[in-house]
N, C-alpha and C positions, 0 to 999 in steps of 0.2 A: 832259464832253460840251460840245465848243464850239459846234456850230453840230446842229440838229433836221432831220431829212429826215420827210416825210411819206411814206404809201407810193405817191403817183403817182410821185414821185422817187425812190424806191428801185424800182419797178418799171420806168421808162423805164429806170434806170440798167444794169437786167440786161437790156436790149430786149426788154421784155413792154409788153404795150398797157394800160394801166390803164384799168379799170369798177370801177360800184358799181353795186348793184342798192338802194334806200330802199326798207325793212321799215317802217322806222317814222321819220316825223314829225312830232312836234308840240310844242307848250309844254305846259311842264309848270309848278307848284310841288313841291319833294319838299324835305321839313325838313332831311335827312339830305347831299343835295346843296350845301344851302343851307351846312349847317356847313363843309363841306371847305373852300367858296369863301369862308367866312368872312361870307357876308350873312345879311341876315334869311330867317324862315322863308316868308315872301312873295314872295324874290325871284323872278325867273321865269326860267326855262330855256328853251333848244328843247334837247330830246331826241332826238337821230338815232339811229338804227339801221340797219347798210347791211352789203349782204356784199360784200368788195373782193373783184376778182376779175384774175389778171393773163393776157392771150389768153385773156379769157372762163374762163377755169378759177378755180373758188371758193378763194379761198386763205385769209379769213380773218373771221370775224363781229365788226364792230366796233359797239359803244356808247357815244355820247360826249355830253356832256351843255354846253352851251356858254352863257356869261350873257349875257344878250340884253342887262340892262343896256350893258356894254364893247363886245358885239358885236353892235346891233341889226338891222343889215341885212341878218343872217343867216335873217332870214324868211320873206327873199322871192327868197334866190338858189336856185342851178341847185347842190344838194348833192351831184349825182352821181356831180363831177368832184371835185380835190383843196380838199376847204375855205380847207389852206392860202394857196392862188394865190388864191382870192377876196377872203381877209383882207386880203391883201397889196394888192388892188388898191383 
């Protein structure tokens, strides 16, 4: 895999309109998280929960868990839209 499409990018690509509806937002610690990413058990997450939806139709329940540490200014954007585009800016 050389290059990662998120799915606002795979849903424009087939001309559908991308949404997300936010279930859940907030920080988190979880021990179990902390392993995977390889930090302490204190490190702190935001926790997202969102249902993508492409012309408004529910296509898929996603849950992603992101380190605030690398990605701090993830707290205060607009999650709605492609996280990707955000990171990026």
């Amino acid at each position: 895999m050389d290059r990662l499409k998120g799915f606002t990018e795979e849903m424009r690509e087939l001309g559908r309109v991308p949404s997300a509806d936010i279930l859940e937002q907030r920080i988190v610690t979880d021990r179990s998280i902390a392993s995977i990413f390889g930090l302490p058990s204190t490190a702190r997450f935001l926790k997202l929960v969102r249902v993508r939806r492409g012309d408004g139709v529910p296509l898929s329940r996603e849950a992603a868990w992101y380190n605030l540490t690398a990605a701090p200014g993830l707290t205060s954007g607009d999650l709605s839209k492609s996280v990707y585009a955000y990171l990026s800016e």
